[in-house]
N, C-alpha and C positions, 0 to 999 in steps of 0.2 A: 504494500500500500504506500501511496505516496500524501505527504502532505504540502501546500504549497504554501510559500511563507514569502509575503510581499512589503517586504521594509528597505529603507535607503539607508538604514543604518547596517554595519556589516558587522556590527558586534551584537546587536541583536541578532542577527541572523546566526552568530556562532553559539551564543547563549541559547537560543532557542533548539538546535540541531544538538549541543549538549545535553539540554534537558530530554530530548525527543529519545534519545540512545540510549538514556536513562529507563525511561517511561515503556519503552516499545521497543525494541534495537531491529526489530522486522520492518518500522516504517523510516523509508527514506524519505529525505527531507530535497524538497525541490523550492530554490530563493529565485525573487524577483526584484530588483532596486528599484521598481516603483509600477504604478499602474499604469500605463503602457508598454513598459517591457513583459507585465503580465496578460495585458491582454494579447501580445505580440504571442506568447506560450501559449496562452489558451485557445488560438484560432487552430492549436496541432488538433486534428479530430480527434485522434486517439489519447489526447489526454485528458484526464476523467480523474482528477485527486479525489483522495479520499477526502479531505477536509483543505479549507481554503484560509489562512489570516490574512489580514491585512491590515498591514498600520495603519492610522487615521490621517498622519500629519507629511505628506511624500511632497517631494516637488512635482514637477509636470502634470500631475494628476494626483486627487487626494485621494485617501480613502473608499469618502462619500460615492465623487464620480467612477472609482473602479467598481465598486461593491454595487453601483446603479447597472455596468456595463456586464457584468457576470452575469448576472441575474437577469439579462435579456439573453444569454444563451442558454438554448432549451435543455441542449445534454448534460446541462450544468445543475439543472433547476433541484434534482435532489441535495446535491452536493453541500453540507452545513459550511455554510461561512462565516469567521468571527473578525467582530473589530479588534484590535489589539494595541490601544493606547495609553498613551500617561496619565488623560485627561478623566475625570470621575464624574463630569457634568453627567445629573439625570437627564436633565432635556437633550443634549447628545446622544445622552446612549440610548432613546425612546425614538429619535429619529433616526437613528442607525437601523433598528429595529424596523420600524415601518418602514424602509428600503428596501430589507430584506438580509438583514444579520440573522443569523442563528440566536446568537450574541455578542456579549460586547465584555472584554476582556483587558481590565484595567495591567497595565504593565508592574508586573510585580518588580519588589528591588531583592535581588539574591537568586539564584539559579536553585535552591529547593521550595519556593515557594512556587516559582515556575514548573517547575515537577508536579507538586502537589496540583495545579489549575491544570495541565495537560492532564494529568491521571483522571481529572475527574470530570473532564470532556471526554475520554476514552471510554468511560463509566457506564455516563449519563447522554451519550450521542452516539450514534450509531453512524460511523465514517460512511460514506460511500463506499462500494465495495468497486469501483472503477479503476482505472488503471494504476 
């Protein structure tokens, strides 16, 4: 199973792929530096992640407009996808929400609290089973 993990930061991306190895060591981790390079990946037909993040705050495109641009693709439309930012605003995370977030996943500080929030999306969601 693949998860695809769409942040411009690359220590996030390292943090997250550590905790993943942790959590699952059978799902590989597939990064995007922002929401155009992930749309660029998600037009591959065949690929079908199991689960989708996306930071909130990208240049070129944020968040908001990636997580709009997924969710117009059909093979996509089971696939859970989470916000994953700093920010804790309710009214944020309620309009992430009615976009079409699975949910919204405030960036923990430390790599075991990160564990612990992966493990219990593993839990409590059921990945896609896609490529």
């Amino acid at each position: 199973m693949i998860f695809f993990f769409i942040d411009d930061d690359t220590d996030d991306q390292e943090i997250f792929s550590m905790a993943m190895s942790e959590v699952d060591p059978s799902v590989t981790c597939k990064f995007a530096n922002d929401g155009i390079e992930a749309l660029a990946e998600l037009q591959e037909e065949t690929f079908i992640p199991g689960c989708i993040f996306i930071d909130l705050n990208m240049p070129r495109m944020n968040g908001n407009e990636c997580l709009i641009e997924i969710r117009k693709i059909d093979r996509l439309a089971k696939v859970p996808v989470f916000i994953y930012s700093t920010s804790a605003n309710p009214q944020r995370i309620e309009e992430n929400k009615q976009l079409g977030a699975t949910d919204f996943i405030v960036k923990p500080y430390g790599l075991d609290a990160l564990i612990e929030i992966l493990t219990r999306i593993l839990q409590n969601n059921k990945p896609y089973g896609g490529s």
